[in-house]
C-alpha positions as CSV (number, residue, x, y, z in Angstrom):
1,X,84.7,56.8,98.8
2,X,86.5,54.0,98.7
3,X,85.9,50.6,100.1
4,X,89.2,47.8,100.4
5,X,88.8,44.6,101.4
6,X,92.0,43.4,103.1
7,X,93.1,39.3,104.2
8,X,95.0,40.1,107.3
9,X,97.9,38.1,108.2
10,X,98.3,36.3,111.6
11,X,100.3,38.3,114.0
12,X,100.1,41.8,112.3
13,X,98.3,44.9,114.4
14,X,94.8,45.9,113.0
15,X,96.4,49.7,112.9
16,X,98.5,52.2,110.4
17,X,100.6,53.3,113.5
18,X,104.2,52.3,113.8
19,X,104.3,49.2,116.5
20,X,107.2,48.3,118.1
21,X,107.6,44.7,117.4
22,X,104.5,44.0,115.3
23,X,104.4,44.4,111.7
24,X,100.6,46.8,111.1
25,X,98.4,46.9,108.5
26,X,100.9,49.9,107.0
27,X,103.0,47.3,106.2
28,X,100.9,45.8,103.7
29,X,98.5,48.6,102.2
30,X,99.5,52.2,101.1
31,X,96.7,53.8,100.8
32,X,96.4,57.5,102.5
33,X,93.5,58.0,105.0
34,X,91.8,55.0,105.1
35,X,91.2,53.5,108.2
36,X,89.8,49.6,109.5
37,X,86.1,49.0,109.6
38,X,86.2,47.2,112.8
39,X,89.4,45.4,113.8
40,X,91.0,41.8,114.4
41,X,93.3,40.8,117.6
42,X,97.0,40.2,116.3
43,X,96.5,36.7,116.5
44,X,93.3,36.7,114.5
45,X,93.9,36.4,110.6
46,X,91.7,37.2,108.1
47,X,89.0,39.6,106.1
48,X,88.8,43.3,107.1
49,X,86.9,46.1,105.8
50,X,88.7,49.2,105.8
51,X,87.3,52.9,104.1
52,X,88.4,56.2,103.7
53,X,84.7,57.4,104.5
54,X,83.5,57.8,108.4
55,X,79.3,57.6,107.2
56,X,80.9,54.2,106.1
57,X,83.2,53.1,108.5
58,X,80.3,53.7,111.3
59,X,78.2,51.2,109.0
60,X,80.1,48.5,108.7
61,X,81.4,48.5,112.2
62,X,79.0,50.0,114.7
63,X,77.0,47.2,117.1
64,X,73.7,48.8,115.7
65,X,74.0,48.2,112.6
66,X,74.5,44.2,113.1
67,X,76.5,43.2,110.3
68,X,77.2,39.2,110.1
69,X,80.5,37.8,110.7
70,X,81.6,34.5,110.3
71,X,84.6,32.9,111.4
72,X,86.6,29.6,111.0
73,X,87.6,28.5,114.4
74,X,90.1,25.8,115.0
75,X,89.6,24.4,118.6
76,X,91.0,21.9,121.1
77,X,89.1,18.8,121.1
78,X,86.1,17.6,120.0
79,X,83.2,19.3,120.4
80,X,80.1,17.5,121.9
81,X,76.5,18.6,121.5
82,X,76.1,20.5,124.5
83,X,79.0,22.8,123.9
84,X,77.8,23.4,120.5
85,X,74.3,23.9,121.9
86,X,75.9,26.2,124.5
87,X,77.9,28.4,121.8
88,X,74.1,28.8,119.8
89,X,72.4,30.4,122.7
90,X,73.0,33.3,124.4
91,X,76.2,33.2,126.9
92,X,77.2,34.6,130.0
93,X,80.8,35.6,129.7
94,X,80.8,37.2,133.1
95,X,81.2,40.7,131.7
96,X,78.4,40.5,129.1
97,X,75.8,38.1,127.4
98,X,76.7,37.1,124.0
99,X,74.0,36.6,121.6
100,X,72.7,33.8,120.1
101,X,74.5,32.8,117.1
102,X,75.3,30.1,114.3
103,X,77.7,27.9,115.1
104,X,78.2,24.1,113.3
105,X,81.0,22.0,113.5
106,X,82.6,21.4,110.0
107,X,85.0,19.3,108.0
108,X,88.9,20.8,108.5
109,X,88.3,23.9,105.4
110,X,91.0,22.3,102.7
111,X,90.9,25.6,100.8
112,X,92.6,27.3,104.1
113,X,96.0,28.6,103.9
114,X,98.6,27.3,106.1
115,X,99.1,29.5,109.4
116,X,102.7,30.8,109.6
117,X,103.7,30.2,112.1
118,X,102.2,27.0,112.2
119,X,99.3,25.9,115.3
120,X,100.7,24.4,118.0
121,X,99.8,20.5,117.5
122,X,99.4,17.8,120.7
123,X,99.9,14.2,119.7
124,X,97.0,12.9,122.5
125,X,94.8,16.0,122.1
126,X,92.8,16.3,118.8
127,X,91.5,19.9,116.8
128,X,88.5,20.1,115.5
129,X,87.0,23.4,113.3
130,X,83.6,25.1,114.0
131,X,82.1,27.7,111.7
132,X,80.8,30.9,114.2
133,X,78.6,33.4,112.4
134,X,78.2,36.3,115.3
135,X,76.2,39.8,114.9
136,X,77.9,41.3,117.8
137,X,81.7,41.6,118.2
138,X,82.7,42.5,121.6
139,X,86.9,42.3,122.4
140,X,88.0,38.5,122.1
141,X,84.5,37.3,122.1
142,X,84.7,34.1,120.2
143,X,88.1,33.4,122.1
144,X,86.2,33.9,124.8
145,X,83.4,32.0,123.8
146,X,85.0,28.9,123.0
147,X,86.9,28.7,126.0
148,X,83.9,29.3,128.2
149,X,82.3,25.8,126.9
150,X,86.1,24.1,127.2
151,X,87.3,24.3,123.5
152,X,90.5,26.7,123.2
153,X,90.6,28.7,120.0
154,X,94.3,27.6,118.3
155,X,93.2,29.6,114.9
156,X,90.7,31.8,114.7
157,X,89.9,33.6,110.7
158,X,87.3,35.7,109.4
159,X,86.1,35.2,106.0
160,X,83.3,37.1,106.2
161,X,81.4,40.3,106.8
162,X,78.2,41.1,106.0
163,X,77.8,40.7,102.1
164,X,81.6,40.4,101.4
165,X,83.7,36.9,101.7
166,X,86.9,35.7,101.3
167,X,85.0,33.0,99.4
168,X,83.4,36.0,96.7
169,X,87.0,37.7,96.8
170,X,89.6,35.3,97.3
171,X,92.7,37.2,98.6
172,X,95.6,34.9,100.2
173,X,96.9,36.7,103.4
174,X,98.6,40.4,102.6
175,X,96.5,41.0,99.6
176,X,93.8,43.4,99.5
177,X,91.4,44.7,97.0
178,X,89.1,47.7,95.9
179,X,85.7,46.5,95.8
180,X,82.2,49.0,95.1
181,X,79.7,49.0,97.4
């Protein structure tokens, strides 16, 4: 069984398959029958888990099993109490009901690599960072999330799931690594 812990690059498909204009995660792991734990939007960077074992994969990645995630989310603006207050508790996203989470908002993360290509910057409107650690991981949720309380995501990366971090195994984006679990 084996477990690799992949830092996805912005703009690459969560996928092995050939794309037509993306690059995919075949493009920066060889590895025969292994297969994502979950997945990231193109324009989401960051940790993935994938495995070569199904038992696994379900594990990781299935709702009922809750695993923690936690992103770094750049936004537009500056986020008042309220919206962060809003983001905490459960939220109707018309579709579904998120569920409560962890969210704070944090200093800009230094340690962060840049973003290629780089986030769109406004001169008059300023970006601020939150840290969102969800259970749940419905399509585009924290997207969605962020812009339901008026704070666009510009960047969105996930350093971690459940016990593994981009913090424990530091990977810059492209690099992967066999980990035990």
């Amino acid at each position: 069984m084996k477990l690799i812990l992949l830092n996805k690059p912005f703009n690459v498909m969560c996928q092995f398959s050939a794309h037509p204009s993306r690059p995919t995660l075949a493009d920066y792991i060889n590895i025969p029958h292994i297969y994502p734990a979950g997945r990231l939007d193109a324009d989401s960077e960051g940790l993935i888990l994938l495995t070569d074992d199904g038992q696994l994969q379900n594990r990781i990645s299935h709702p009922d099993h809750k695993q923690a995630k936690t992103y770094l989310v750049q936004v537009e603006g500056t986020p008042a109490r309220e919206s962060l207050d809003k983001l905490r508790q459960a939220l109707d996203l018309g579709d579904f009901v998120t569920q409560p989470c962890i969210v704070k908002h944090i200093h800009p993360p230094e340690w962060l690599w840049p973003r290629n290509p780089p986030v769109r910057e406004r001169a008059n409107i300023p970006t601020s960072w939150l840290s969102m650690t969800l259970s749940e991981g419905k399509n585009r949720q924290v997207r969605r999330m962020t812009a339901a309380v008026g704070l666009p995501t510009l960047r969105l990366v996930r350093i971690s799931i459940g016990g593994f971090s981009l913090e424990s195994h530091p990977m810059l984006p492209g690099e992967w690594q066999e980990v035990k679990f």
